[in-house]
Structures are given as C-alpha cells and as structure tokens.
N, C-alpha and C positions, 0 to 999 in steps of 0.2 A: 348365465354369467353376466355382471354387468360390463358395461361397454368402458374402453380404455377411454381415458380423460387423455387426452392425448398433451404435449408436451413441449413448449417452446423458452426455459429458462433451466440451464445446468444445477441450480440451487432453492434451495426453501427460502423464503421471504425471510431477512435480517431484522426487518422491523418488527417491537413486540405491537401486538393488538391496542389500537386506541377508540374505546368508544366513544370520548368526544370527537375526536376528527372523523367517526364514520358517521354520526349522528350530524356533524356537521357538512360532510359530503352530500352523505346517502339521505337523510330522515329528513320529509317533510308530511304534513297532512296527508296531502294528494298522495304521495307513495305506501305509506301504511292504507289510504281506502284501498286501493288498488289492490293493496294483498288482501285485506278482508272481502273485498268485492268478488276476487281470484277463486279464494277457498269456497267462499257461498256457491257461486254458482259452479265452481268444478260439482260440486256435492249435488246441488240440485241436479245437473245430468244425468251425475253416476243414479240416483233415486230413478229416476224419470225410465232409464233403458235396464234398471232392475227389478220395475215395479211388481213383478209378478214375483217375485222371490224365489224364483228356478235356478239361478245360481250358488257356488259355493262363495262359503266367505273369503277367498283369497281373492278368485276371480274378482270379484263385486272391486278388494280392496287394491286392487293390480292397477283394476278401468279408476279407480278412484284417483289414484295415485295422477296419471296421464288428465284427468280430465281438473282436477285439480292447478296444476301445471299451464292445459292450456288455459283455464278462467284468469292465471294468473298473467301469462303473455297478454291475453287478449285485453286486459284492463292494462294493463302498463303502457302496452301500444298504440292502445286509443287516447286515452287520457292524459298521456303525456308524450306526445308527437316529437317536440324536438330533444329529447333525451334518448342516448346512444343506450340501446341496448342488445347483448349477444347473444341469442339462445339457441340449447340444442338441437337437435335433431332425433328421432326416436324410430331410425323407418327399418331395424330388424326386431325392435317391440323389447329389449332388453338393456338398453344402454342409460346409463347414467341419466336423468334430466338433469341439466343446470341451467343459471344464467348469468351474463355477466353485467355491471353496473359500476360505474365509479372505482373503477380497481377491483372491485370485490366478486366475490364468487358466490354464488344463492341456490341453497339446493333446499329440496322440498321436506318433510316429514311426518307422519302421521304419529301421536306422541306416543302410544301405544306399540308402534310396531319394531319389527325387530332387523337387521340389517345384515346381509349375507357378509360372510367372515371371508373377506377378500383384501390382497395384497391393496387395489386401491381404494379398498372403504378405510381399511388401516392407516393409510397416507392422508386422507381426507377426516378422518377423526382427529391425527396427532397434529396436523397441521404442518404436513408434510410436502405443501405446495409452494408455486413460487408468487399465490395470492391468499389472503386469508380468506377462510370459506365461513361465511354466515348460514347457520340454520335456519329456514322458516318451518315451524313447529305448529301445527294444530293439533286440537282433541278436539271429537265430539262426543255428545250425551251419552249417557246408557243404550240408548237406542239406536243409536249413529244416522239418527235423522237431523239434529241440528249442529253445528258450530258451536263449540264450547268454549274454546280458547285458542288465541291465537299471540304467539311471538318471534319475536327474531334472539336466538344465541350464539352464541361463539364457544364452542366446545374444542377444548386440548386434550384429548385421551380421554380420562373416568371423568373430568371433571366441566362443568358449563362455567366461565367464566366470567361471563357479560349476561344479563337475559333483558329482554326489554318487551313489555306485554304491549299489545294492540288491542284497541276495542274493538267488542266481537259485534258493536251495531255501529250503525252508520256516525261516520264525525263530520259532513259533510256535505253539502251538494255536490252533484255527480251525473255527467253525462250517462246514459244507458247507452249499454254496449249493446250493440247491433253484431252479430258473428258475420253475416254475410257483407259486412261495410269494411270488417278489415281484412287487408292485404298483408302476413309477413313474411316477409323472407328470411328463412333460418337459414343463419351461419354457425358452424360448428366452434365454438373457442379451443384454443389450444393451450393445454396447462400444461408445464416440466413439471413430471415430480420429484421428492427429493434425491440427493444423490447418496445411498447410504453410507458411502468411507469420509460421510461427512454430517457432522452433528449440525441440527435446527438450531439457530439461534434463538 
C-alpha cells in the first residue's frame, strides 16, 4: 500500500498550471543534469547489485524505482547546495517517493510502468493537491540497460498537459558525486488533499 501523502492545506491549488513560471522558477541547466545525472546512476546501481540476474523483474524494478530516487536526491544536494529542497522518507519500504522544490511536487516514473489504483494515486493524477505535482518520466532501451528518455510532465487525469524532454547525455560540466561526501537529512513534506464536497479549480 502506498504511504499517505500527508496534508497541511484544506483545498486543491486555485491556480491553473503555468509552464512558463515553472520553467522560470524551477528549469535551469544545472537542475535538468541533476535529473539525468539521478536516473543514470540510480540505473547503474540497480545493474551492479543485479548483475547475476537471480532476481524477478519486479524486484529488480522496486530497488530501481528507490535507487533511482536516491541518484536523484544525491545530485540535487551536491550540485546545488544553497537550494531548499524537501524529500521523502521510505523507512517502511512502501511509501510514496517525492520531493519538494520551488512550490512544486516531483515524483518519480518509470514510462512503462503501471501505478496501484489507490485513493491517493487518484488525488495525485487528477491534481487533487494543494501543490501541483510534476512527473519526472524515464524509459529505458529494450534491454533496460541504458536511459532512453527522459522528461518532466504535468498530468490532469487521461490526459499530459505540459511535457518537456531532457537530454538523455551530458549538457554540461558537472561536479562527481561522491555518495560517501553527502550528508541529507530527510524531512517528510506535508500535502492536504483535496477536499471532495468541493470541486478543483
């Protein structure tokens, strides 16, 4: 079961979605390496502790999912030090990843995969919180040994409204992240969801 998103505003977000003000908040060079940097090396681990191929593919795509997530903490919080950011916590192994940024909410996806049918996967598709939630979206190859693609979108229900692709190779110079050099402290954010005797703006 996944983990309550827990809740600190009575209503859904009044404001519609702007992708220039989040492009203008959120989007620079440095923040898109950081998620390509994220995804690679989440991937590289998960290979590395499945190299013998004794596991099933869930398992394999569970530790993918987590190790994915942390490549992505670990490059946002080295490479870019004085920016606030909130991330999860995962210590019963079932709870939601997210993380928070510039107002916004950033949760993980593998493009392929498919999402348990839960009251708040349904709140977090329809945009049923009281911040807008950004997808970050990967595929990889046939093979699921390399990074295919990679982007950020903004899904309201059936439909993606915004997509913005990232290049899946390097745009940049870029410090090497060291795992054992950072320090983070996970704090849990706290979403309201909506309240339903009351329609989304």
């Amino acid at each position: 079961m996944v983990g309550e998103i827990e809740q600190y505003s009575m209503f859904p977000t009044e404001s519609d979605f702007s992708s220039d003000l989040f492009k203008e908040s959120v989007m620079t060079d440095q923040f898109e390496e950081c998620l390509r940097m994220g995804v690679v090396d989440g991937l590289r681990k998960t290979k590395e502790k499945f190299s013998e191929g004794e596991n099933s593919m869930s398992v394999i795509m569970h530790c993918l999912h987590e190790d994915v997530y942390n490549g992505i903490k670990i490059a946002l919080k080295t490479q870019m030090p004085n920016e606030h950011f909130t991330f999860t916590t995962n210590v019963s192994g079932n709870e939601r990843l997210f993380f928070e940024y510039c107002g916004y909410v950033f949760i993980i996806r593998l493009a392929d995969s498919t999402n348990n049918n839960t009251k708040q996967e349904a709140k977090i598709k329809n945009q049923e919180l009281s911040k807008h939630v950004i997808t970050i979206v990967y595929s990889l190859d046939a093979l699921r040994e390399n990074l295919n693609s990679l982007s950020l979108q903004y899904i309201k229900g059936q439909s993606v409204t915004w997509h913005y692709s990232i290049p899946t190779k390097s745009i940049g110079k870029i410090l090497t992240i060291e795992d054992s050099a950072v320090s983070i402290e996970a704090r849990k954010p706290k979403l309201k969801t909506a309240n339903y005797n009351r329609e989304a703006k």
